[in-house]
N, C-alpha and C positions, 0 to 999 in steps of 0.2 A: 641654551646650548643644543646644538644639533648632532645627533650619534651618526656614525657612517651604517646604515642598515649591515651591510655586508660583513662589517666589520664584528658587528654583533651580534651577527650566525655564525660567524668564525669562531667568536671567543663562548658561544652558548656551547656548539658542536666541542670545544675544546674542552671544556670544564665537564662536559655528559650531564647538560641540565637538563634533567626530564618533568622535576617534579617541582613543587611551590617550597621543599625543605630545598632541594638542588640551588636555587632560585634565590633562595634568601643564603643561602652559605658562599654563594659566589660574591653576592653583594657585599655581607660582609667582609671579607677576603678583599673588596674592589674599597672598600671604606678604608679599613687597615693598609692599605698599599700607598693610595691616593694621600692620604694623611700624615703616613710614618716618609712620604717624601718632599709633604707642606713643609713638615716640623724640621727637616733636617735643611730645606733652604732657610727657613729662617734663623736657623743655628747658625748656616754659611754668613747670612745679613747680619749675625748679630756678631761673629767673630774678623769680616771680613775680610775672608780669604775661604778658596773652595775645600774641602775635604781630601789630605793627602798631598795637598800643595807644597812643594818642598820651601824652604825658608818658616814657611807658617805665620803662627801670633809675631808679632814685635812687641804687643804688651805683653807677655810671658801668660795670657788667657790659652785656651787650647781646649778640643774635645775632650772628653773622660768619660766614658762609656756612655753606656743607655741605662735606663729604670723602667720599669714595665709598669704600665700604667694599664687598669680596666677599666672600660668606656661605656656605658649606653651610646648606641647609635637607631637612625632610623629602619636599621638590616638588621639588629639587635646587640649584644655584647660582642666586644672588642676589646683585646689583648694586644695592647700599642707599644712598640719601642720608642720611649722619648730621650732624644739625644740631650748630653750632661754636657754640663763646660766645667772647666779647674774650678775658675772664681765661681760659680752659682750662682752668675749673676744673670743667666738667661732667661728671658720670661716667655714663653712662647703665646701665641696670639689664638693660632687654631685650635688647641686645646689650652685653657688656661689652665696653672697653678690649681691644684685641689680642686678642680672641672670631672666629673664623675657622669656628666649626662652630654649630650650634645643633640640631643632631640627635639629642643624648643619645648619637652615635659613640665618644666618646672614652670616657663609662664604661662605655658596652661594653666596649668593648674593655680597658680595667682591668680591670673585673670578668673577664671570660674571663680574662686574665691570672694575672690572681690565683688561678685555681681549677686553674692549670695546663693550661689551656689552648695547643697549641701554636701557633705564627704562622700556618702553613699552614691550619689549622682558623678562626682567628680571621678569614684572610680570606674562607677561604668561608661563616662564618656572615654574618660584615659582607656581603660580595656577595648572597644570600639576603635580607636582609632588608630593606635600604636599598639595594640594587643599583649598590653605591660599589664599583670594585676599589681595595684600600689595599695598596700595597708594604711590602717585610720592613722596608725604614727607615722607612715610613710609621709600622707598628705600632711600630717601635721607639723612634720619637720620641717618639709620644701617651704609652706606658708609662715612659718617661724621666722624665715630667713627676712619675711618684712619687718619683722619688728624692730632688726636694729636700724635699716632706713626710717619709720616709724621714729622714734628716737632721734635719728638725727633731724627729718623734719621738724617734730618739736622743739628744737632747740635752735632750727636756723634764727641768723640776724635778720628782724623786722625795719621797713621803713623805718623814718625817724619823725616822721607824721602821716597822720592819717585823716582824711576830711569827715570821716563818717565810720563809724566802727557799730555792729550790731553784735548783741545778746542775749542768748536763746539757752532753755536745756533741753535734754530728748530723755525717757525715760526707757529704761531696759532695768532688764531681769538678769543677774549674774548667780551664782552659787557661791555661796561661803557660807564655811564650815556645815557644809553638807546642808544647807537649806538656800531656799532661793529668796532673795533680796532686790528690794528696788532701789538701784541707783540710779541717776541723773549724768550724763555725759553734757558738758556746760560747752557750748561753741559759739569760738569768734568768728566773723567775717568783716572782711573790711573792703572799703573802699580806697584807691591809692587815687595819689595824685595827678595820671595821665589815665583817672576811670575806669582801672581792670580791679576788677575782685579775687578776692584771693580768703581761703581758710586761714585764721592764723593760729588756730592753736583748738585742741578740744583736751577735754579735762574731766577724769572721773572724781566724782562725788558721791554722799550722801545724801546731802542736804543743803537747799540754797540759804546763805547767810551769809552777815557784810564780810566775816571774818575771810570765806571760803573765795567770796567775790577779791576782798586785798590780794589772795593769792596767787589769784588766775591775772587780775592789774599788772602786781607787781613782777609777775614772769614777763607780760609785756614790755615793760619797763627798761629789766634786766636783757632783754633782746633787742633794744635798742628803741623803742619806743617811747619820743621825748613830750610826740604832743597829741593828742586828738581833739580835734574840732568841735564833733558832735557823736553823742552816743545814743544810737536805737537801741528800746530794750520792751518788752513786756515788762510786767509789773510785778516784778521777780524780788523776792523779800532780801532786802540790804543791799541791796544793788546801788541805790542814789547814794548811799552813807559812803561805800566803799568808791565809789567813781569821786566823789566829792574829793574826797581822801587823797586818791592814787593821781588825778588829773582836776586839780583845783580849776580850772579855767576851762574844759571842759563843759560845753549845754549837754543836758537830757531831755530826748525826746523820747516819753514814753507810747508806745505803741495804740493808736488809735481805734486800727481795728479790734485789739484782744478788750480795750477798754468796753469796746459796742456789745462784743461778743458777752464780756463778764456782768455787764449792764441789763443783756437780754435773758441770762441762765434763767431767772428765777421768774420772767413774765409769762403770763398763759398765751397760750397757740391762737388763741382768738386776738389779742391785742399785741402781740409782738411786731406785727407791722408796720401798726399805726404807732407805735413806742420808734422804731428805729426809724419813722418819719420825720417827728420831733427830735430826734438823736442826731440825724443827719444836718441840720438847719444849725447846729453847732457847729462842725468840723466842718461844714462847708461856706461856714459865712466868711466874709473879704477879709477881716482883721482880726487882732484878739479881742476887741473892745463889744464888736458886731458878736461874737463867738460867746462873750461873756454875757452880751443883754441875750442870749439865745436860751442859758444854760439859765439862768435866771428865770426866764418865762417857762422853761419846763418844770424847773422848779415848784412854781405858784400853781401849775397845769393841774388839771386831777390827773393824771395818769402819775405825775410829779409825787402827789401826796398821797396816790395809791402804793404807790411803789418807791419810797424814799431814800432806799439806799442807794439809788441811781444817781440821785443830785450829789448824795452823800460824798460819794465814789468822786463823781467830777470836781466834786469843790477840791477834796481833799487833795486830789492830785493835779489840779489845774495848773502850776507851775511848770510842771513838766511835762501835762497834753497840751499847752499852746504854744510853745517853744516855733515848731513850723508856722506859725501865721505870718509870721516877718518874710520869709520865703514867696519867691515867685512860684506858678504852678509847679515848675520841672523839678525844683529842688524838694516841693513841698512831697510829690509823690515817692522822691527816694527815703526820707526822713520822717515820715509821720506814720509807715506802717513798715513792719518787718516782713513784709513779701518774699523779701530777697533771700532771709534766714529760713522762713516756713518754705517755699520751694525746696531748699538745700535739704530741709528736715521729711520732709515730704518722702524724697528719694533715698534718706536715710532708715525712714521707716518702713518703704517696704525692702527694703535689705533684711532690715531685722526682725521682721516677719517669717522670714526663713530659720530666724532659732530662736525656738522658745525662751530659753535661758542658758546664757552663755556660764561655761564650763570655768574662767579667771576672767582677772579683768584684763589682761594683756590680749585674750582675747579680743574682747568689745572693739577694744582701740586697735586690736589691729586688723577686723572686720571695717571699720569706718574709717581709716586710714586711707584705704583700697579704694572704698568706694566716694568717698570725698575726692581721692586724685582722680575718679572719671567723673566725676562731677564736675569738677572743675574746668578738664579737658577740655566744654562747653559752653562753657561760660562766656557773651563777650564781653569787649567793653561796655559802658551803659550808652544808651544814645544821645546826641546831643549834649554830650560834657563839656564840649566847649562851653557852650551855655550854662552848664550849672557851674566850671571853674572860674567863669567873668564874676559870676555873686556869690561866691565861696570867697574870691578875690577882694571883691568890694567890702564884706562886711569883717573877715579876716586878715587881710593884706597884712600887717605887721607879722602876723604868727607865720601866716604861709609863704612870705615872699624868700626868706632865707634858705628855704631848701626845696627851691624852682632853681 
Protein backbone atom coordinates (compact mmCIF):
# COMPACT_ATOMS: atom_id res chain seq x y z
CA UNK A 1 0.00 0.00 0.00
CA UNK A 2 1.27 3.40 -1.03
CA UNK A 3 0.45 6.60 1.43
CA UNK A 4 0.01 9.99 -0.42
CA UNK A 5 3.19 11.85 1.20
CA UNK A 6 1.35 15.16 1.23
CA UNK A 7 -1.41 13.67 2.45
CA UNK A 8 0.48 12.53 5.60
CA UNK A 9 2.09 15.92 6.45
CA UNK A 10 -1.47 17.10 6.35
CA UNK A 11 -2.74 14.64 8.75
CA UNK A 12 0.96 14.75 11.02
CA UNK A 13 0.49 18.95 10.98
CA UNK A 14 -3.09 18.17 12.00
CA UNK A 15 -3.02 15.73 14.90
CA UNK A 16 0.63 18.21 16.38
CA UNK A 17 2.74 15.14 16.18
CA UNK A 18 6.01 16.22 17.42
CA UNK A 19 7.04 13.42 19.53
CA UNK A 20 7.42 9.18 19.31
CA UNK A 21 4.25 9.34 22.31
CA UNK A 22 2.49 11.98 19.54
CA UNK A 23 3.28 9.29 16.99
CA UNK A 24 2.02 6.24 18.53
CA UNK A 25 -1.38 7.92 19.84
CA UNK A 26 -2.24 8.98 16.34
CA UNK A 27 -1.72 5.49 15.18
CA UNK A 28 -3.52 4.30 17.60
CA UNK A 29 -6.55 6.47 17.08
CA UNK A 30 -5.77 5.43 12.99
CA UNK A 31 -6.17 1.60 14.19
CA UNK A 32 -9.43 2.25 16.24
CA UNK A 33 -11.02 4.28 13.25
CA UNK A 34 -9.81 1.89 10.39
CA UNK A 35 -11.16 -1.03 12.42
CA UNK A 36 -14.38 0.18 14.14
CA UNK A 37 -15.31 0.79 10.20
CA UNK A 38 -14.03 -2.93 8.97
CA UNK A 39 -16.39 -4.14 11.77
CA UNK A 40 -19.40 -2.21 10.91
CA UNK A 41 -19.09 -3.24 7.03
CA UNK A 42 -19.03 -6.51 8.01
CA UNK A 43 -22.06 -6.13 10.32
CA UNK A 44 -23.59 -4.35 6.80
CA UNK A 45 -22.49 -8.12 5.00
CA UNK A 46 -23.79 -9.94 7.62
CA UNK A 47 -27.30 -8.08 7.99
CA UNK A 48 -27.58 -7.26 4.38
CA UNK A 49 -28.69 -3.99 4.19
CA UNK A 50 -26.66 -0.58 4.94
CA UNK A 51 -27.02 1.12 8.34
CA UNK A 52 -30.18 3.40 8.54
CA UNK A 53 -31.68 1.99 5.37
CA UNK A 54 -35.17 2.58 5.79
CA UNK A 55 -37.34 -0.94 5.21
CA UNK A 56 -34.12 -2.62 7.06
CA UNK A 57 -34.04 -6.69 8.13
CA UNK A 58 -36.86 -8.72 6.32
CA UNK A 59 -35.56 -11.47 8.70
CA UNK A 60 -36.73 -9.30 11.74
CA UNK A 61 -32.35 -9.45 12.54
CA UNK A 62 -31.26 -5.74 13.02
CA UNK A 63 -28.33 -3.61 14.73
CA UNK A 64 -28.51 -3.35 18.64
CA UNK A 65 -25.99 -1.18 19.86
CA UNK A 66 -22.14 -1.72 20.36
CA UNK A 67 -19.98 -3.45 23.30
CA UNK A 68 -16.55 -2.06 23.91
CA UNK A 69 -14.14 -4.41 23.46
CA UNK A 70 -10.08 -3.76 24.61
CA UNK A 71 -7.62 -4.70 22.03
CA UNK A 72 -3.65 -5.02 21.87
CA UNK A 73 -2.67 -3.64 18.70
CA UNK A 74 0.71 -3.01 16.92
CA UNK A 75 0.32 1.10 18.14
CA UNK A 76 -0.59 -0.42 21.48
CA UNK A 77 -4.26 -0.74 23.52
CA UNK A 78 -7.44 -0.05 21.78
CA UNK A 79 -10.77 0.74 23.06
CA UNK A 80 -12.99 -0.64 20.15
CA UNK A 81 -16.77 -0.09 19.40
CA UNK A 82 -18.05 -3.51 18.11
CA UNK A 83 -21.21 -3.35 16.41
CA UNK A 84 -24.25 -5.89 18.14
CA UNK A 85 -27.00 -7.51 15.98
CA UNK A 86 -30.86 -8.67 17.75
CA UNK A 87 -29.98 -12.48 16.95
CA UNK A 88 -26.19 -12.64 18.10
CA UNK A 89 -25.60 -14.25 15.51
CA UNK A 90 -22.78 -11.90 14.14
CA UNK A 91 -19.22 -13.24 14.02
CA UNK A 92 -16.89 -10.68 12.91
CA UNK A 93 -13.84 -11.64 11.18
CA UNK A 94 -11.29 -8.57 11.82
CA UNK A 95 -11.50 -8.88 15.31
CA UNK A 96 -12.76 -12.30 16.47
CA UNK A 97 -15.19 -13.48 19.27
CA UNK A 98 -12.87 -13.25 22.69
CA UNK A 99 -9.78 -11.95 20.24
CA UNK A 100 -7.83 -9.75 22.92
CA UNK A 101 -4.42 -9.31 20.96
CA UNK A 102 -4.29 -8.60 17.24
CA UNK A 103 -0.47 -8.26 17.05
CA UNK A 104 0.54 -11.62 15.65
CA UNK A 105 2.09 -11.68 19.93
CA UNK A 106 0.63 -14.96 20.56
CA UNK A 107 2.34 -16.85 17.55
CA UNK A 108 5.30 -15.56 18.49
CA UNK A 109 5.45 -16.56 21.10
CA UNK A 110 4.24 -20.40 20.06
CA UNK A 111 6.54 -20.37 17.66
CA UNK A 112 9.63 -19.30 20.11
CA UNK A 113 8.03 -21.96 22.07
CA UNK A 114 8.17 -24.45 20.15
CA UNK A 115 11.81 -24.07 19.05
CA UNK A 116 12.73 -24.15 22.69
CA UNK A 117 12.96 -21.17 23.35
CA UNK A 118 13.07 -20.28 27.15
CA UNK A 119 10.28 -17.83 29.09
CA UNK A 120 13.05 -15.59 30.06
CA UNK A 121 14.21 -15.09 26.35
CA UNK A 122 10.61 -15.11 25.05
CA UNK A 123 10.22 -12.05 27.20
CA UNK A 124 12.92 -10.25 26.19
CA UNK A 125 12.53 -10.88 22.39
CA UNK A 126 8.60 -9.87 22.96
CA UNK A 127 9.78 -6.61 24.85
CA UNK A 128 12.38 -5.81 21.83
CA UNK A 129 10.04 -5.96 19.33
CA UNK A 130 6.65 -4.87 20.29
CA UNK A 131 7.86 -3.22 23.61
CA UNK A 132 4.97 -5.37 25.64
CA UNK A 133 6.51 -6.68 29.12
CA UNK A 134 4.54 -10.37 29.12
CA UNK A 135 4.72 -12.33 32.72
CA UNK A 136 6.00 -16.12 33.11
CA UNK A 137 2.00 -16.81 33.40
CA UNK A 138 1.44 -14.49 30.70
CA UNK A 139 3.72 -16.67 28.39
CA UNK A 140 2.41 -19.58 29.92
CA UNK A 141 -1.11 -18.91 29.29
CA UNK A 142 -0.74 -17.80 25.38
CA UNK A 143 1.37 -21.44 25.19
CA UNK A 144 -1.50 -23.28 27.04
CA UNK A 145 -3.78 -22.60 24.35
CA UNK A 146 -1.70 -25.53 22.31
CA UNK A 147 -2.64 -27.93 24.35
CA UNK A 148 -6.09 -28.35 23.51
CA UNK A 149 -5.00 -28.45 19.61
CA UNK A 150 -2.32 -31.03 21.20
CA UNK A 151 -5.36 -33.16 22.21
CA UNK A 152 -7.15 -32.97 19.44
CA UNK A 153 -4.06 -34.01 17.24
CA UNK A 154 -4.00 -37.07 19.50
CA UNK A 155 -6.99 -38.27 18.94
CA UNK A 156 -7.35 -37.43 15.03
CA UNK A 157 -8.48 -40.64 12.79
CA UNK A 158 -5.38 -42.50 11.48
CA UNK A 159 -5.02 -44.38 8.08
CA UNK A 160 -6.56 -47.69 8.07
CA UNK A 161 -3.11 -49.11 7.04
CA UNK A 162 0.26 -48.46 7.30
CA UNK A 163 3.18 -50.17 5.44
CA UNK A 164 5.71 -49.63 7.98
CA UNK A 165 5.24 -48.02 11.53
CA UNK A 166 8.54 -47.19 13.80
CA UNK A 167 9.02 -47.43 17.72
CA UNK A 168 11.08 -45.36 19.74
CA UNK A 169 11.22 -43.71 23.42
CA UNK A 170 12.93 -40.32 24.28
CA UNK A 171 13.80 -39.76 27.99
CA UNK A 172 13.08 -36.47 30.01
CA UNK A 173 12.94 -35.24 33.31
CA UNK A 174 9.52 -34.06 34.70
CA UNK A 175 8.76 -32.94 38.51
CA UNK A 176 6.35 -34.78 40.70
CA UNK A 177 5.43 -34.34 43.74
CA UNK A 178 8.20 -31.95 44.16
CA UNK A 179 11.17 -34.31 42.99
CA UNK A 180 12.38 -34.82 39.65
CA UNK A 181 11.62 -38.20 37.70
CA UNK A 182 12.55 -39.89 34.59
CA UNK A 183 10.04 -40.61 32.26
CA UNK A 184 10.01 -41.92 28.77
CA UNK A 185 7.70 -40.02 25.94
CA UNK A 186 7.03 -43.47 23.60
CA UNK A 187 6.77 -42.15 19.75
CA UNK A 188 4.99 -43.37 16.65
CA UNK A 189 5.92 -42.70 13.12
CA UNK A 190 4.77 -44.04 10.30
CA UNK A 191 4.89 -44.55 6.80
CA UNK A 192 1.61 -44.07 4.57
CA UNK A 193 0.66 -45.53 1.55
CA UNK A 194 1.67 -42.68 -1.17
CA UNK A 195 5.33 -42.43 1.07
CA UNK A 196 4.73 -39.38 3.33
CA UNK A 197 5.52 -39.66 7.07
CA UNK A 198 3.76 -38.53 9.45
CA UNK A 199 3.96 -38.58 13.69
CA UNK A 200 1.14 -40.61 14.96
CA UNK A 201 0.92 -40.22 18.33
CA UNK A 202 3.49 -39.80 21.44
CA UNK A 203 2.80 -41.08 24.83
CA UNK A 204 4.05 -40.33 28.29
CA UNK A 205 5.24 -43.16 30.53
CA UNK A 206 7.28 -44.56 33.08
CA UNK A 207 8.22 -47.44 32.09
CA UNK A 208 8.51 -49.66 28.79
CA UNK A 209 6.45 -52.95 29.17
CA UNK A 210 4.12 -55.25 26.89
CA UNK A 211 1.23 -53.87 29.17
CA UNK A 212 2.21 -49.97 28.40
CA UNK A 213 3.15 -51.02 24.64
CA UNK A 214 -1.15 -52.70 24.45
CA UNK A 215 -1.89 -49.33 25.21
CA UNK A 216 -0.27 -46.91 22.96
CA UNK A 217 -1.36 -50.31 19.95
CA UNK A 218 -4.53 -50.17 21.10
CA UNK A 219 -5.04 -46.17 20.80
CA UNK A 220 -4.03 -47.04 17.26
CA UNK A 221 -6.48 -49.28 16.76
CA UNK A 222 -9.22 -47.19 18.39
CA UNK A 223 -8.09 -44.30 15.68
CA UNK A 224 -8.65 -46.26 12.99
CA UNK A 225 -5.87 -48.33 12.39
CA UNK A 226 -6.78 -51.82 10.91
CA UNK A 227 -3.44 -53.08 9.60
CA UNK A 228 0.27 -52.66 9.70
CA UNK A 229 2.64 -54.25 7.50
CA UNK A 230 5.87 -54.06 9.19
CA UNK A 231 6.96 -52.66 12.44
CA UNK A 232 10.58 -50.92 13.11
CA UNK A 233 11.47 -51.01 16.77
CA UNK A 234 14.66 -51.04 18.83
CA UNK A 235 14.70 -53.75 21.28
CA UNK A 236 12.38 -52.13 23.75
CA UNK A 237 11.22 -54.64 26.56
CA UNK A 238 7.40 -56.13 25.55
CA UNK A 239 7.33 -54.54 22.51
CA UNK A 240 7.15 -58.16 20.20
CA UNK A 241 4.50 -59.59 22.98
CA UNK A 242 2.37 -56.53 22.63
CA UNK A 243 2.67 -56.07 18.65
CA UNK A 244 1.98 -59.77 18.39
CA UNK A 245 -1.14 -59.19 20.50
CA UNK A 246 -2.49 -55.88 18.94
CA UNK A 247 -1.48 -56.80 15.06
CA UNK A 248 -1.19 -60.53 14.77
CA UNK A 249 0.01 -60.45 11.18
CA UNK A 250 2.13 -57.95 11.60
CA UNK A 251 6.40 -58.65 10.80
CA UNK A 252 8.98 -57.05 13.30
CA UNK A 253 11.93 -55.84 12.26
CA UNK A 254 13.97 -55.18 15.08
CA UNK A 255 16.54 -52.33 14.64
CA UNK A 256 20.00 -53.27 13.35
CA UNK A 257 21.88 -50.49 14.04
CA UNK A 258 20.88 -50.29 17.95
CA UNK A 259 21.59 -54.20 17.79
CA UNK A 260 25.64 -53.36 16.57
CA UNK A 261 25.49 -50.42 18.85
CA UNK A 262 24.31 -52.76 21.99
CA UNK A 263 26.78 -55.50 20.67
CA UNK A 264 29.78 -53.07 20.66
CA UNK A 265 28.99 -51.28 24.53
CA UNK A 266 31.03 -53.64 26.39
CA UNK A 267 34.23 -54.34 23.57
CA UNK A 268 37.62 -52.49 24.29
CA UNK A 269 38.51 -49.50 22.04
CA UNK A 270 41.33 -51.51 20.59
CA UNK A 271 39.10 -54.36 19.03
CA UNK A 272 35.85 -52.68 18.58
CA UNK A 273 36.57 -52.39 14.87
CA UNK A 274 37.72 -55.32 14.02
CA UNK A 275 34.34 -56.71 16.08
CA UNK A 276 32.03 -54.50 13.88
CA UNK A 277 34.09 -55.87 10.81
CA UNK A 278 32.80 -59.42 11.53
CA UNK A 279 29.32 -57.81 12.66
CA UNK A 280 28.93 -56.21 9.44
CA UNK A 281 29.45 -59.60 7.12
CA UNK A 282 26.04 -60.36 8.94
CA UNK A 283 23.52 -57.75 8.02
CA UNK A 284 25.13 -57.23 4.89
CA UNK A 285 25.15 -60.76 3.43
CA UNK A 286 22.58 -61.44 0.24
CA UNK A 287 19.91 -63.66 2.16
CA UNK A 288 19.08 -64.94 5.67
CA UNK A 289 20.65 -68.22 5.09
CA UNK A 290 24.14 -66.30 3.90
CA UNK A 291 23.38 -63.84 7.09
CA UNK A 292 22.92 -67.01 9.32
CA UNK A 293 26.27 -69.00 8.20
CA UNK A 294 27.74 -65.36 9.06
CA UNK A 295 26.57 -65.14 12.56
CA UNK A 296 27.60 -68.65 13.16
CA UNK A 297 31.29 -68.18 12.01
CA UNK A 298 31.47 -65.27 14.61
CA UNK A 299 30.09 -67.32 16.80
CA UNK A 300 33.04 -70.05 16.62
CA UNK A 301 35.59 -66.64 15.95
CA UNK A 302 37.71 -65.92 19.07
CA UNK A 303 36.43 -62.46 19.19
CA UNK A 304 32.86 -64.83 19.23
CA UNK A 305 34.07 -66.65 22.36
CA UNK A 306 35.75 -63.56 23.88
CA UNK A 307 32.95 -61.91 23.99
CA UNK A 308 29.68 -64.21 23.96
CA UNK A 309 26.95 -62.30 24.74
CA UNK A 310 27.27 -60.81 21.22
CA UNK A 311 26.23 -64.27 19.43
CA UNK A 312 24.03 -64.46 22.54
CA UNK A 313 22.20 -61.37 21.68
CA UNK A 314 21.83 -62.29 17.71
CA UNK A 315 20.77 -65.86 18.35
CA UNK A 316 18.21 -64.77 20.77
CA UNK A 317 16.72 -62.25 18.70
CA UNK A 318 17.39 -63.46 15.02
CA UNK A 319 13.79 -63.82 14.30
CA UNK A 320 13.09 -60.41 14.21
CA UNK A 321 16.86 -59.00 12.87
CA UNK A 322 16.35 -60.96 9.68
CA UNK A 323 12.90 -60.07 8.77
CA UNK A 324 14.71 -57.39 5.84
CA UNK A 325 16.78 -60.04 4.11
CA UNK A 326 13.57 -60.86 1.91
CA UNK A 327 13.65 -57.12 0.81
CA UNK A 328 15.39 -55.66 -2.08
CA UNK A 329 18.16 -52.78 -1.24
CA UNK A 330 15.48 -49.74 -1.11
CA UNK A 331 12.97 -51.37 1.20
CA UNK A 332 15.79 -52.95 3.08
CA UNK A 333 17.24 -49.44 4.09
CA UNK A 334 13.89 -48.06 5.17
CA UNK A 335 13.01 -51.28 7.58
CA UNK A 336 16.07 -52.58 9.07
CA UNK A 337 17.35 -49.45 10.97
CA UNK A 338 15.19 -46.67 12.74
CA UNK A 339 16.97 -43.56 11.11
CA UNK A 340 13.92 -42.22 10.39
CA UNK A 341 12.73 -42.13 14.27
CA UNK A 342 16.58 -41.15 15.66
CA UNK A 343 16.61 -38.12 13.28
CA UNK A 344 12.96 -37.13 14.58
CA UNK A 345 14.60 -37.83 18.27
CA UNK A 346 17.60 -36.15 17.36
CA UNK A 347 15.66 -32.79 16.90
CA UNK A 348 13.67 -33.59 19.80
CA UNK A 349 16.58 -33.59 21.98
CA UNK A 350 18.02 -30.67 21.43
CA UNK A 351 14.60 -28.95 22.14
CA UNK A 352 14.74 -30.39 25.38
CA UNK A 353 17.93 -29.42 26.25
CA UNK A 354 16.54 -26.18 26.82
CA UNK A 355 14.72 -27.49 30.13
CA UNK A 356 16.27 -29.11 32.48
CA UNK A 357 13.23 -30.65 33.94
CA UNK A 358 9.85 -29.96 32.86
CA UNK A 359 7.53 -28.38 35.58
CA UNK A 360 3.96 -31.37 34.44
CA UNK A 361 3.59 -33.53 32.02
CA UNK A 362 1.30 -31.39 29.91
CA UNK A 363 4.12 -29.55 29.61
CA UNK A 364 6.60 -32.24 27.81
CA UNK A 365 3.82 -33.02 25.38
CA UNK A 366 3.11 -29.74 24.79
CA UNK A 367 6.96 -28.61 24.19
CA UNK A 368 7.14 -31.86 21.59
CA UNK A 369 3.91 -31.34 20.12
CA UNK A 370 5.31 -27.87 18.66
CA UNK A 371 8.22 -28.92 17.77
CA UNK A 372 7.31 -32.49 16.11
CA UNK A 373 4.64 -30.03 13.88
CA UNK A 374 8.14 -28.24 12.59
CA UNK A 375 9.59 -31.36 12.16
CA UNK A 376 7.48 -32.46 10.15
CA UNK A 377 6.81 -29.27 8.12
CA UNK A 378 10.21 -30.98 6.53
CA UNK A 379 9.76 -33.92 6.07
CA UNK A 380 9.35 -35.32 2.34
CA UNK A 381 8.13 -38.08 0.85
CA UNK A 382 10.79 -41.06 0.86
CA UNK A 383 12.40 -41.26 -2.58
CA UNK A 384 11.74 -43.76 -4.93
CA UNK A 385 8.51 -45.29 -3.52
CA UNK A 386 7.26 -46.11 -6.39
CA UNK A 387 9.72 -48.73 -6.17
CA UNK A 388 9.45 -49.76 -2.77
CA UNK A 389 5.26 -49.75 -3.19
CA UNK A 390 5.73 -52.28 -6.54
CA UNK A 391 7.34 -54.91 -3.45
CA UNK A 392 5.30 -53.77 -0.66
CA UNK A 393 2.76 -54.82 -3.44
CA UNK A 394 4.21 -58.11 -4.51
CA UNK A 395 4.67 -59.63 -1.09
CA UNK A 396 1.40 -57.99 0.48
CA UNK A 397 -1.04 -57.32 -2.31
CA UNK A 398 -3.94 -59.09 -0.54
CA UNK A 399 -3.61 -56.89 2.76
CA UNK A 400 -2.83 -53.70 0.78
CA UNK A 401 -4.86 -53.82 -2.36
CA UNK A 402 -8.35 -52.88 -0.52
CA UNK A 403 -7.41 -49.65 0.66
CA UNK A 404 -5.41 -48.36 -2.69
Amino acid sequence: MVFDKDELKRLIEEKGVKTKTDLQEMMRQMYKEVIETMLDGEMTQHLGYPKNEPGGSQNGNYRNGKSRKHVHTNAGAVDLSVPRDRAAAFEPEIVKKHQTDITGIEDKVISLYGIGTSVRDIQEQIREIYGYELSPETVSSITDKVIDLMREWKSRPLDPLYPIIFLDGLRVKVRQNGASSQCTVYIVIGYCLDGSKGCLGMYLGEAESAKFWMTILNDLKVRGVKDVLIFATDNLSGISQAINSAFPQAEIQKCIVHQIRNSLAFVSWSERKKVAVQLKEIYTAPNEQAGAEALERFTVSPFGEKYPYIAKSWHANWTELSTFYKFSPELRKLVYTTNMIERFNAGMRKVIKTKQIFPTEDSVLKLLYLTQENFMRKVKTVYNWATVMTEILAFYEERVTPYL
